[in-house]
Structures are given as C-alpha cells and as structure tokens.
N, C-alpha and C positions, 0 to 999 in steps of 0.2 A: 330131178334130183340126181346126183353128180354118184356114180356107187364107186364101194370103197369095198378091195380085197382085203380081207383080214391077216395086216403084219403088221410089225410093229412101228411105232409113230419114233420120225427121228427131228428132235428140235432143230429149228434154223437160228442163229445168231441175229438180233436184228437191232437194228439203232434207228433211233427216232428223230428227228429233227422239224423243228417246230420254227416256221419262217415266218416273223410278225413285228411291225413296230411298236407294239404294244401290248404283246400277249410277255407274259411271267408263271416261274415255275406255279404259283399260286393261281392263275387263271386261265390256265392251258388245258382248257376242258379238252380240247380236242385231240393235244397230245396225251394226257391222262387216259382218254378215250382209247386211245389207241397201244399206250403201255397195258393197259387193264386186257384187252383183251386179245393181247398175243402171248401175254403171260398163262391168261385163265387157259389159250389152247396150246399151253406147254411149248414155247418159245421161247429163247431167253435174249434177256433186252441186254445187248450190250452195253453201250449208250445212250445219253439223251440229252440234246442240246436245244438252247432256243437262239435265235439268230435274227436280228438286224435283215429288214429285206432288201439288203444289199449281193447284189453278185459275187463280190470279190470275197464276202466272209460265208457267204455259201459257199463256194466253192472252195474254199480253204478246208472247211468240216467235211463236206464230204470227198474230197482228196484225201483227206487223210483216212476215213473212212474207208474208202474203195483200194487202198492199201496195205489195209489192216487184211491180213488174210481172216483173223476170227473173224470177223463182220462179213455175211454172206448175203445180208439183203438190208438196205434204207427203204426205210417210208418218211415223207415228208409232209407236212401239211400247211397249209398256208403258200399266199402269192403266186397263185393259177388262174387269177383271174384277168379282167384286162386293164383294170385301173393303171395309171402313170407308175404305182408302186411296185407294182403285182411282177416281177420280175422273175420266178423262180423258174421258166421254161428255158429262161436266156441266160440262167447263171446256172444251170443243169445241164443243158443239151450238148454242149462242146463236149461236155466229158463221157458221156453215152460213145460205146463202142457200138453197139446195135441198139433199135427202138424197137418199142413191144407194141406197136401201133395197135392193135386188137383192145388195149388195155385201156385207153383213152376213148374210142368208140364204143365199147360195152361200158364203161363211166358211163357216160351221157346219155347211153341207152337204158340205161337202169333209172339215170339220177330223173330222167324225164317224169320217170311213173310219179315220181313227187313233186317237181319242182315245175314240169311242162316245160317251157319256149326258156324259161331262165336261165337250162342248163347249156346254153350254147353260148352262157359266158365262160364255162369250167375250159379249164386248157390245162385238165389232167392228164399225163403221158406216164408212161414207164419205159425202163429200155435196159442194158446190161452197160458195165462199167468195171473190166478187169475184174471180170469174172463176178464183180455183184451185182446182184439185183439193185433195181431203184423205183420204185411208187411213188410218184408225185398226186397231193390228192390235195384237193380245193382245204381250206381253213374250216370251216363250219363241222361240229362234232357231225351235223347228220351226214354230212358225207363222205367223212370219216366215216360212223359205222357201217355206211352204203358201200363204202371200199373196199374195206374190210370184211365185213359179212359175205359180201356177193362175189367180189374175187380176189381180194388176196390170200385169208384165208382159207382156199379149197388149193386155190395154188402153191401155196407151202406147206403142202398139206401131202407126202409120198403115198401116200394112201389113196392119194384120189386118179379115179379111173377114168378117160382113157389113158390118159396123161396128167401131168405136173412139171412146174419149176425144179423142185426138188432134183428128180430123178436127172435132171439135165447138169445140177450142179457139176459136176466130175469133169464135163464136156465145155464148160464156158470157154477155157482160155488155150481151147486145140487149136 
C-alpha cells in the first residue's frame, strides 16, 4: 500500500475523452466510469468528449486540450487495441513530448491478474504533452476502473508517497 503524508489533497483538472465508432453520451459506460470516479476523488472534470476513431479528430480535441492551460491531465479510452480501427496510439503519440513507459507495462501487468494472455492486446501508453499529462486506457469499463484504481488515481493523488505526478506539475515545461 502506497502511504500518504497527511496535507492537504489539491484537485487536478481533467478531461475525458471517449474514442469509439459507436459508443454515445448514453452508452459510455466507460467514460461514465471514469467521470464518476475522478469526481468522487475530488477532481474536477473539465471536459468530456466522444470521438469518431479517427486520427485527425483525436487529435484535434486533444490539441486543444493540451493547450488549454486549465486542463492538466487527459484520460482516454477506447482504440488501444489492435483491430484495423484501434488507432488512438497513432493518432496520440506524435503529440507526446515524453512517454510514461512504466504506465503501459504496469497496465498489462495488473490487467493480466484478470484478463491472462489477452492483455497483450492492450496498447495502453501515457506520456506528457506541453506540460499535460495523457492516459490512454483500453475501452472496456473494467480496465477502466483497472487504470484508474491501480494508477492513476494514487498518481494524481499529491499525497502519495514516494512520489506522484502532481508534485512534478510545476516542472513539465522546464
């Protein structure tokens, strides 16, 4: 268990972005999934779009995103897999200033406990983008809340010890 100094919790800004041919604000369990419980841990949602698995209007939202100075961290979901669709590594990665390589190998290393040999379809990544953070996390709520529970949330989380994201905001764009 991850310990946590007693000060006080500072919300991160975060925007959501739901990448699917077919998912709608009505059946976006997994982006629901993911507004629900960054709110319950005292974050507030900036934004929240769903998006065409297309490249060019991914990265349109999140350019504009990673511009917005409010907006200090995206999570996305959807189109990490490897289907002819699954696009969102290739229509993300150009814009990444650094990659959080650790975040995509402890993915896979978690999602295994549940999923076994399937997870080495997942081509979850994170990385920074003018100074924001970015989560990329497979479409399915459970790994969604697999993301979320095991490391995003401890990671936007200034409280968490040894280290966190948080504490580094200030330092992105030295």
């Amino acid at each position: 268990m991850t310990e946590k100094k007693e000060k006080e919790f500072i919300p991160v800004n975060i925007a959501v972005l739901t990448i699917s041919d077919r998912r709608t604000l009505e059946n976006d369990e997994s982006g629901d999934l993911l507004v629900e419980q960054l709110q319950a841990y005292g974050h507030k949602l900036k934004e929240r779009h769903i998006c065409k698995d297309d490249r060019y209007q991914i990265r349109a939202i999140l350019s504009e995103w990673i511009v917005n100075e409010s907006v200090q961290a995206v999570i996305t979901t959807g189109g990490t897999g490897i289907t002819g669709s699954d696009g969102t590594p290739e229509a993300i990665q150009p814009l990444l200033d650094k990659t959080i390589d650790g975040f995509g190998e402890m993915f896979r290393s978690l999602s295994y406990q549940n999923i076994k040999t399937s997870t080495l379809q997942s081509r979850a990544f994170a990385g920074v983008a003018n100074g924001t953070f970015v989560f990329c996390l497979p479409g399915s709520p459970g790994a969604c809340k697999d993301g979320w529970n095991f490391l995003i949330k401890e990671q936007l989380d200034n409280r968490t010890k040894p280290c966190n994201l948080v504490e580094l905001m200030p330092r992105l764009k030295e």
